[in-house]
C-alpha positions as CSV (number, residue, x, y, z in Angstrom):
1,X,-6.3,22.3,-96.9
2,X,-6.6,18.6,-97.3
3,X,-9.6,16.4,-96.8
4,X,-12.0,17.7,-93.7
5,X,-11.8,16.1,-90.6
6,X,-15.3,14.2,-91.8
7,X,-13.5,12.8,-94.0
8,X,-11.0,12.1,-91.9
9,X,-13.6,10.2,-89.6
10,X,-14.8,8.2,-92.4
11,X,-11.5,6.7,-93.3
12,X,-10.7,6.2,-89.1
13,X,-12.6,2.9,-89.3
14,X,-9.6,1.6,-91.9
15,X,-6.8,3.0,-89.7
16,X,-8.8,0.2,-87.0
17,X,-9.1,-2.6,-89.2
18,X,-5.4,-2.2,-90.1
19,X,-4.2,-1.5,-86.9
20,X,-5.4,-5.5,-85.8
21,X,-2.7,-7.3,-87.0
22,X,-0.3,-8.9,-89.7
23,X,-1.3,-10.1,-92.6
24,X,-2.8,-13.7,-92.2
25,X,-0.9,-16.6,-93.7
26,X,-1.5,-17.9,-97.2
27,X,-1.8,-21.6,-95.4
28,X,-3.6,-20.4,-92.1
29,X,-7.1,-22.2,-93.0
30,X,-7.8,-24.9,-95.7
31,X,-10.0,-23.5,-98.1
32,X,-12.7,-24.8,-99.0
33,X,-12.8,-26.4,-103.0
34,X,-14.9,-23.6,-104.3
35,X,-12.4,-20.7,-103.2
36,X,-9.3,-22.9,-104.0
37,X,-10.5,-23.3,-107.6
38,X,-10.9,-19.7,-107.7
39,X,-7.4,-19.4,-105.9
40,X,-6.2,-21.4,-108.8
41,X,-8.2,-20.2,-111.5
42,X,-6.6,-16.4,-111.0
43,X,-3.3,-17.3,-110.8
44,X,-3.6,-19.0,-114.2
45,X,-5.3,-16.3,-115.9
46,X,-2.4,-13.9,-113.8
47,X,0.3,-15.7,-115.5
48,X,-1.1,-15.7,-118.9
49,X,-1.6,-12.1,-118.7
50,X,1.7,-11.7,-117.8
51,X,4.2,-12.3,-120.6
52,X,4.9,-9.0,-121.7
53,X,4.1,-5.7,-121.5
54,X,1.7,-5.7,-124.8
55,X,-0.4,-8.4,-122.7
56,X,-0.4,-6.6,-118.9
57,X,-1.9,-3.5,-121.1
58,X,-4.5,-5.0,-122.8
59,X,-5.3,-7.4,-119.8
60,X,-5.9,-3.6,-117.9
61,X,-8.4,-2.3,-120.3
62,X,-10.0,-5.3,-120.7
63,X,-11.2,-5.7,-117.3
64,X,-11.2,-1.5,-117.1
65,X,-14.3,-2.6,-119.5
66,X,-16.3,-5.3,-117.9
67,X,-15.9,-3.1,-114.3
68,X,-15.9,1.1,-115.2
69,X,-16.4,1.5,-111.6
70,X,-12.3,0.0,-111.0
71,X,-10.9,3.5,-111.9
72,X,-7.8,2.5,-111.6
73,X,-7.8,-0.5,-113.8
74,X,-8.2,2.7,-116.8
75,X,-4.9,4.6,-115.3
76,X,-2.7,1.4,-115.1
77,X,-3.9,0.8,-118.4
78,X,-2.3,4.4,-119.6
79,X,0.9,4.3,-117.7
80,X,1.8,0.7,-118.9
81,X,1.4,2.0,-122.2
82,X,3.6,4.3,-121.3
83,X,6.4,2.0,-120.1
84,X,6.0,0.3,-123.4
85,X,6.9,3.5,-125.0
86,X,9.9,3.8,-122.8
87,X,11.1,0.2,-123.5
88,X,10.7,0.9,-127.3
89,X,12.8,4.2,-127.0
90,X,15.7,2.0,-126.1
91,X,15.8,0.4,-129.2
92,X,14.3,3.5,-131.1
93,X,15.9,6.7,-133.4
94,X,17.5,8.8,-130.6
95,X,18.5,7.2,-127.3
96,X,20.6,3.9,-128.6
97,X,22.7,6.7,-130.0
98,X,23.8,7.9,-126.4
99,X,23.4,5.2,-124.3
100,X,25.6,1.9,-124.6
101,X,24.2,-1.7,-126.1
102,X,24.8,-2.5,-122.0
103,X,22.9,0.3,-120.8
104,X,19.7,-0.2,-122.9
105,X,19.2,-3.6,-122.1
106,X,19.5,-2.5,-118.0
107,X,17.0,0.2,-118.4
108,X,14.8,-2.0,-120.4
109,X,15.3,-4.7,-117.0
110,X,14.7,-2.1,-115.0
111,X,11.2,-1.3,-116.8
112,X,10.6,-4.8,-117.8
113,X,10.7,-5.8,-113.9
114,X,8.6,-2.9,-112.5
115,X,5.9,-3.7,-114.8
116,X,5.5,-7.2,-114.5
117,X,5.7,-6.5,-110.5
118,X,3.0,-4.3,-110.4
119,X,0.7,-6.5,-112.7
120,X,1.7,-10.1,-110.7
121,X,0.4,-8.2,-107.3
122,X,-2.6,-5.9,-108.9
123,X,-4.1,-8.3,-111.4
124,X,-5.3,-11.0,-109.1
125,X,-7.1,-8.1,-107.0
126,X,-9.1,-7.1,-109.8
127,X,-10.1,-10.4,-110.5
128,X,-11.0,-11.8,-107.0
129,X,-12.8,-8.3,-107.3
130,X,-14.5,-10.2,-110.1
131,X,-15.3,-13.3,-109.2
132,X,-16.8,-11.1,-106.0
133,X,-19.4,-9.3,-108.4
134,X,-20.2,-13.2,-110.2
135,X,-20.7,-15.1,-106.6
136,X,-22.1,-11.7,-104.7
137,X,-20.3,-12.2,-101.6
138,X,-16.9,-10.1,-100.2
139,X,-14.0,-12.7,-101.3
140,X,-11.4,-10.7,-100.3
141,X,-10.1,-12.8,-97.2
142,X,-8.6,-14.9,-100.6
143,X,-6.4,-11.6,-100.6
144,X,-3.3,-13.4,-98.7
145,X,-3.1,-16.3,-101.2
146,X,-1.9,-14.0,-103.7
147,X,0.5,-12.2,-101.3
148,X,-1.2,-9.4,-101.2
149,X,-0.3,-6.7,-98.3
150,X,-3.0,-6.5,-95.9
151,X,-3.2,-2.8,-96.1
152,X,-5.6,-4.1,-99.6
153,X,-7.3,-6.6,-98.1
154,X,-9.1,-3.3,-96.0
155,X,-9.2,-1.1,-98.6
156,X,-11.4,-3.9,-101.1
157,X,-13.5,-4.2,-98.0
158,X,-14.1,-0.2,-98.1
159,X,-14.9,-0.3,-101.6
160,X,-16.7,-3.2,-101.7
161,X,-19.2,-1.9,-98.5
162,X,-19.0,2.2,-100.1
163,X,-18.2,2.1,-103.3
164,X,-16.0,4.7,-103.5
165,X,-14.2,4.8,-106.6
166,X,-11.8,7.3,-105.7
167,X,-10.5,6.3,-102.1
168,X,-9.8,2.7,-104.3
169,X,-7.8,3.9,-106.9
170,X,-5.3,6.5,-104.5
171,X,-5.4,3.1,-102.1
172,X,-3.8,1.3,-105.2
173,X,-1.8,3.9,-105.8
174,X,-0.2,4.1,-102.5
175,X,0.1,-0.1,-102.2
176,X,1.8,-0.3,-105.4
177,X,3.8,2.2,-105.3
178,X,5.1,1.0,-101.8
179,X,5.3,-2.7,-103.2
180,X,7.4,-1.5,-105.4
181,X,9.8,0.2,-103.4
182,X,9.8,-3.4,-101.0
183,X,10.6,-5.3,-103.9
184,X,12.5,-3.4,-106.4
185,X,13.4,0.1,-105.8
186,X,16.0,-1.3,-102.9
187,X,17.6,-3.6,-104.6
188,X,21.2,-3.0,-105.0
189,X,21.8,-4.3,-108.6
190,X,19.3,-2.1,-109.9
191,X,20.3,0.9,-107.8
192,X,23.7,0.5,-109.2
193,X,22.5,-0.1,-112.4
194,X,19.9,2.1,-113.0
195,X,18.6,4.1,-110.7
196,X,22.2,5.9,-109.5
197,X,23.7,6.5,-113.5
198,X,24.1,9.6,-114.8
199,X,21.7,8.6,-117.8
200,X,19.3,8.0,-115.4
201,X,19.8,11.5,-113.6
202,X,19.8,12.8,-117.1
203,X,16.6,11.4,-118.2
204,X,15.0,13.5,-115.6
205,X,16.4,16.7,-117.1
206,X,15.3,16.0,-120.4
207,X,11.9,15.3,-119.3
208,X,12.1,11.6,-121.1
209,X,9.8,10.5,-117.9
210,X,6.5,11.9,-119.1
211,X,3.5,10.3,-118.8
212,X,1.4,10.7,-121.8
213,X,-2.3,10.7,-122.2
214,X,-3.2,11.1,-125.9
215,X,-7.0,11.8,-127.0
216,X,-8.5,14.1,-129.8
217,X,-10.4,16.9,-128.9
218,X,-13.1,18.2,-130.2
219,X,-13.1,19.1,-133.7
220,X,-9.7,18.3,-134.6
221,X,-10.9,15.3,-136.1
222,X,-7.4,15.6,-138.6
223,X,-5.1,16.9,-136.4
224,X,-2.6,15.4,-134.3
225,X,-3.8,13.7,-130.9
226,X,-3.8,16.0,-128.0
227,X,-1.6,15.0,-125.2
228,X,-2.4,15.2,-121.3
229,X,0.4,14.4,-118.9
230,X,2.7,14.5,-116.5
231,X,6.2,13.3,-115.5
232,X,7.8,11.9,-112.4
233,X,10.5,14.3,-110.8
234,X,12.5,11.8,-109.1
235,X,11.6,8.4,-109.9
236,X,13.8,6.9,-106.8
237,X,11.3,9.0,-104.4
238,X,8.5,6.8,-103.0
239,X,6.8,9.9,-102.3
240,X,7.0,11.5,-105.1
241,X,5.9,8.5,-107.6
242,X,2.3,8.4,-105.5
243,X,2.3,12.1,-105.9
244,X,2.3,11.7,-109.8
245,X,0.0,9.0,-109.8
246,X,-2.1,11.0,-107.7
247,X,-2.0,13.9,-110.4
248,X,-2.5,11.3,-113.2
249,X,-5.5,10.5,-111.5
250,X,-7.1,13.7,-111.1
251,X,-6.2,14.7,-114.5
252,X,-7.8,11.7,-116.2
253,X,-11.0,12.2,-114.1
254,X,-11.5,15.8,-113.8
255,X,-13.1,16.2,-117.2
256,X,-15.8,13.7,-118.5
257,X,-15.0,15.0,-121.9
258,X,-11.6,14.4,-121.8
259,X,-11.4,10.8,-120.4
260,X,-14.3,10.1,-122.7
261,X,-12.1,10.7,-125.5
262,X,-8.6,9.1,-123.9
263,X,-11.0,6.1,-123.7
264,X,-12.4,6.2,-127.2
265,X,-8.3,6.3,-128.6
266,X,-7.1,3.7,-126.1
267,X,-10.2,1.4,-127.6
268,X,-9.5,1.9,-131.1
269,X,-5.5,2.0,-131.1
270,X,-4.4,-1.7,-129.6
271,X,-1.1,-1.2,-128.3
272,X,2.0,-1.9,-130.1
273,X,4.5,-0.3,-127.9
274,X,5.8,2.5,-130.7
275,X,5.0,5.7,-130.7
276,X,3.7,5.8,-133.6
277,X,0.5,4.2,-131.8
278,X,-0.5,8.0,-130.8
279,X,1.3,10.5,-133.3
280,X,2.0,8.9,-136.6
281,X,2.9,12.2,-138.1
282,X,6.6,12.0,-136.0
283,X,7.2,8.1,-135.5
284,X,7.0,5.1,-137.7
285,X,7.7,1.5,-137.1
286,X,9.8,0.8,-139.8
287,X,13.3,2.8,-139.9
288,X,12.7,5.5,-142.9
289,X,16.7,6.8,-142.6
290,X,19.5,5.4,-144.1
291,X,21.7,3.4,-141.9
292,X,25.6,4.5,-141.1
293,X,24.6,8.2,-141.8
294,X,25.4,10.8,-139.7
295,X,22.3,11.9,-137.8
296,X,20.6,15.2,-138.6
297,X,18.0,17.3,-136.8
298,X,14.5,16.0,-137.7
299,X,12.0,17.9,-134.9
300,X,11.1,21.3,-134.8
301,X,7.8,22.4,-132.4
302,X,6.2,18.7,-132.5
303,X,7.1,18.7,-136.3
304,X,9.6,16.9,-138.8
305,X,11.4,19.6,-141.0
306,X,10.8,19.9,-144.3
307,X,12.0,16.7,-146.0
308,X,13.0,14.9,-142.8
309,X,12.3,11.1,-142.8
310,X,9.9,10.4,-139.3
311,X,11.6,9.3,-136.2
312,X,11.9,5.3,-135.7
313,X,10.0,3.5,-133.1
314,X,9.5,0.3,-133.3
315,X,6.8,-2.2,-131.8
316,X,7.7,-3.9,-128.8
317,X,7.6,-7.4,-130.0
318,X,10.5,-5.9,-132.4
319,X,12.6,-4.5,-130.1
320,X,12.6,-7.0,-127.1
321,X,12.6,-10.7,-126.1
322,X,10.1,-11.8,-123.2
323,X,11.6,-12.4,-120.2
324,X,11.0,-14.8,-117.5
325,X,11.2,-13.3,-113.9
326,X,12.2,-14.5,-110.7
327,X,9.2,-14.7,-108.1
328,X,8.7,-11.9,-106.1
329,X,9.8,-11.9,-102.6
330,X,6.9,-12.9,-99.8
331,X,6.9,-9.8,-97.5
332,X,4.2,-7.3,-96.7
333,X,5.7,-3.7,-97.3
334,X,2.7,-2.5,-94.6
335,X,5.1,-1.9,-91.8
336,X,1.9,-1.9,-89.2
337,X,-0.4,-0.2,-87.0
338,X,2.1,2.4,-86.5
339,X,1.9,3.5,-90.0
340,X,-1.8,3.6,-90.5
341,X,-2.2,7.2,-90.7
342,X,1.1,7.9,-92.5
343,X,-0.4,5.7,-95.3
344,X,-3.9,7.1,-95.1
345,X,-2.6,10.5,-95.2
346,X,-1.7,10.1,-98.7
347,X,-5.0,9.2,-99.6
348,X,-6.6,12.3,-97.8
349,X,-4.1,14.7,-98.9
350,X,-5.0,17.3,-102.0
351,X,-3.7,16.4,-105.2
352,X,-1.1,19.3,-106.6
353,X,-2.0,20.9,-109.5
354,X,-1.0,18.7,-113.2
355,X,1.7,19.8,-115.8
356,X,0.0,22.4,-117.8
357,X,1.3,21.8,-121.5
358,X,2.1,17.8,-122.4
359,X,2.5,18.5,-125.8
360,X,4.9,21.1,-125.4
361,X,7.3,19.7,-123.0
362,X,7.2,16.4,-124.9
363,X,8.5,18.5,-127.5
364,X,11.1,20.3,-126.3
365,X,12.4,16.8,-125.0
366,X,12.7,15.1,-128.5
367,X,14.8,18.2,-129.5
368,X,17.2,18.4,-126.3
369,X,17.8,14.3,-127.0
370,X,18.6,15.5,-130.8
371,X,20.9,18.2,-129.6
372,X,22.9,15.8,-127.1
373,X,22.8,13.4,-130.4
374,X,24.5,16.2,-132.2
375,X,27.0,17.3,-130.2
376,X,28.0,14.1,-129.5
377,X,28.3,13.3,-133.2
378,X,30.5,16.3,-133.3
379,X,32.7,14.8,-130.8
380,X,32.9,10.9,-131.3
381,X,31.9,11.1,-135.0
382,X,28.9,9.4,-137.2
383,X,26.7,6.7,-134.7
């Protein structure tokens, strides 16, 4: 039935703060030379965290381990290592033998973009977050220097008053999410693109959009990594994408166990961007099959065949370029005190329940992408 109306009444003192006015400008006040250095300071370190997606990853988990408390910083962590995956895939066994040498490259923009968007507006929160702790005093009026929506700048004052984790971490969620959708999801070349092709429609019904969490569970020391997840069911929906990272959320921090060991693997296994990070048994980095042959089924129930070669997926570094991106656009997506409780409301909602069986529907996936491989072998001949 949702939160209870306590709860309700606890979060009623944002909806004020919120409901005063529009975010202040980034040149309203001279600062003084301490907080300009720090102003300064962060958007170095932003930039130099931002080259690629191999960097944004690490950057996550490395400030994930100087602050535990920053849930958040773990989950964004895990889902960028996800869209590493995805840009890898491009360039990997299966999909550059349905899609075109154009269509990889604007998926790849598409991901490549959202990524470095979300880091170049989150990263310089955590750190004024940060350099908060280090000078123990609220720094978060610094928010607007960094362009950051005003809907934060009261939600890092919650946090940094209560302390709680949670209401942080579906806050960031819902900013994001919704900074996103300002600066990217509307955009006409990327809706024509991307988001409106049929291999981006058909990505949804082969389930390519999981979100993967792997771990090893107890005593299966030698077996393959266990995989929590759960996948977006239509990625254009502003909605729906805080709904999954809402799920993604609970199901990384309903079980000490399990995030314990989804911690312990993401600490051991730097990220490379292949798949073979998590389940060497099915991926490689190096191409094990002949080229110019005609493709045969490899994958049977999370499993190569007898005698099949493993599936290629190469490191990031190998498969892409870094790009240099145009700066984001200086608008607030809060759209105002009329919106307060719309926005709160997805903080205070339940969380639906997760996907049951990762592993499984990860599976199946592979072997409906080698099927649609197949046939279309059969019809256009050898790729």
């Amino acid at each position: 039935m949702g939160r209870t109306w306590q709860t309700y009444a606890t979060l009623w003192p944002l909806a004020r703060e919120l409901g005063k006015g529009k975010r202040a400008s980034q040149a309203a006040d001279p600062l003084i030379k301490k907080d300009q250095d720090t102003v300064t300071d962060i958007r170095n370190k932003t930039k130099e965290s931002n080259g690629d997606n191999l960097d944004r990853t690490s950057a996550y988990l490395a400030f994930f381990r100087r602050h535990p408390e920053v849930h958040w910083a773990l989950l964004a962590h895990l889902v960028s290592r996800n869209a590493g995956w995805s840009m890898t895939d491009l360039r990997g066994e299966l999909l550059p033998r349905l899609l075109s040498s154009k269509e990889q490259h604007d998926y790849f923009s598409f991901l490549e973009r959202g990524n470095w968007l979300i880091f170049q507006d989150a990263y310089p929160q955590l750190l004024l977050y940060e350099e908060s702790v280090k000078r123990q005093t609220n720094l978060f009026h610094l928010l607007p220097q960094f362009g950051v929506s005003r809907f934060m700048q009261a939600l890092w004052n919650h946090f940094w008053e209560k302390g709680d984790s949670k209401l942080l971490t579906i806050g960031l969620i819902v900013n994001e999410q919704n900074y996103l959708e300002t600066q990217m999801m509307g955009d006409a070349t990327y809706r024509h693109s991307v988001v409106k092709t049929l291999p981006f429609a058909l990505q949804e019904v082969l389930r390519l959009n999981l979100i993967l969490f792997p771990y090893e569970a107890e005593g299966r020391s030698n077996a393959p990594l266990r995989l929590l997840g759960d996948q977006v069911l239509q990625f254009a929906s502003l909605v729906e994408r805080i709904e999954l990272g809402k799920r993604l959320y609970s199901l990384l921090y309903r079980d000490t166990k399990t995030r314990e060991g989804v911690e312990k693997w993401a600490e051991q296994k730097p990220h490379s961007g292949s798949r073979k990070d998590f389940w060497p048994h099915l991926f490689h980095d190096l191409r094990e099959t002949m080229p110019g042959k005609p493709y045969q089924k490899t994958v049977r129930g999370c499993a190569l065949l007898p005698g099949a070669k493993r599936l290629y997926s190469p490191a990031l570094r190998q498969a892409w370029q870094r790009v240099q991106h145009e700066a984001p656009k200086d608008i607030d997506w809060y759209e105002g005190s009329k919106g307060v409780m719309r926005q709160l409301a997805f903080a205070a909602a339940d969380t639906p329940p997760v996907l049951a069986d990762a592993e499984g529907v990860y599976c199946q996936a592979i072997e409906k992408i080698e099927l649609a491989v197949l046939a279309k072998g059969k019809i256009f001949g050898p790729m």
